[in-house]
C-alpha angles and dihedrals in degrees: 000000000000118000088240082051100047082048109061143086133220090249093041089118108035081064083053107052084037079059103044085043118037085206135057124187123183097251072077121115082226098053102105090046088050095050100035091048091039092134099042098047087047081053092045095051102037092073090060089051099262136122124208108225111198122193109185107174088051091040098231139115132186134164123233134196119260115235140223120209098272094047095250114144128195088248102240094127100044111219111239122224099217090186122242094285112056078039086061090045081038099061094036088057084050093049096056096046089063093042084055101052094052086041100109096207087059105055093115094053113087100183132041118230124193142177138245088239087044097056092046082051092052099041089056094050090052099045112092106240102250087056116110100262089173108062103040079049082054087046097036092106107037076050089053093050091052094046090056091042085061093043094243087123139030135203117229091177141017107215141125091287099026125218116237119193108212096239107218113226082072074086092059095044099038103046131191086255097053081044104071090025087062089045098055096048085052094057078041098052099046 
């Protein structure tokens, strides 16, 4: 028996994958260790200033860094400047997923799906009008790719007009509250 060997865990490379992530969803070749050492894995990460954050019944799972009262972190997880205006597609795709899970005929569906074309439309409808369409239209797939990047969307297929699954722990990131705040500084802003 190798050293590397003597020295893992059964759930050794569920943390890892949780790490080199950020995000981790049940389609995942790690989800049953996730959900069945839960509580070791909460024990394993906490000493290094992380909290594991399940969310079963969305089948995803993510860490976060703990806090102290003035929000400082002890740095482990780097917090990624995404720009204004992948902030701006970021918060519209927020926005529709919680439109579609209050939306009732819907109810069956579990995931929102949307295209490349959909989120332009939806962009240009948010956006105030003396805002610089232009210009985010010009960025909008340089924004996508980022935003993929991040694993804040999927793509389900590659085509003329690609197919983008929402991916749901935007609704963890980007919460209601960041919501209206970037809203505001949007109106604000223009």
């Amino acid at each position: 028996m190798s050293i590397l060997q003597s020295k893992l865990k059964p759930y050794s490379k569920a943390i890892v994958k949780l790490l080199k992530n950020g995000t981790v969803y049940s389609s995942s070749s790690v989800w049953e260790e996730l959900l069945y050492y839960q509580d070791e894995i909460q024990d394993y990460i906490n000493v290094i200033g992380l909290e594991l954050i399940m969310r079963k019944d969305e089948g995803l799972a993510f860490v976060t860094q703990f806090e102290d009262q003035e929000g400082n972190t002890l740095g482990l997880v780097s917090r990624r400047q995404i720009g204004f205006e992948a902030s701006i597609v970021l918060v519209v795709l927020r926005q529709l997923l919680e439109e579609f899970d209050h939306n009732p005929t819907q109810v069956q569906a579990s995931e929102r799906f949307i295209r490349h074309s959909g989120i332009r439309e939806e962009v240009e409808l948010f956006l105030p009008e003396k805002y610089n369409r232009v210009k985010l239209l010009q960025e909008l797939d340089t924004c996508i790719k980022r935003l993929l990047e991040l694993g804040y969307l999927k793509m389900v297929k590659a085509e003329a007009d690609p197919l983008y699954q929402i991916q749901r722990v935007i609704k963890d990131k980007v919460t209601l509250d960041i919501l209206k705040d970037f809203k505001l500084k949007l109106e604000a802003y223009v």
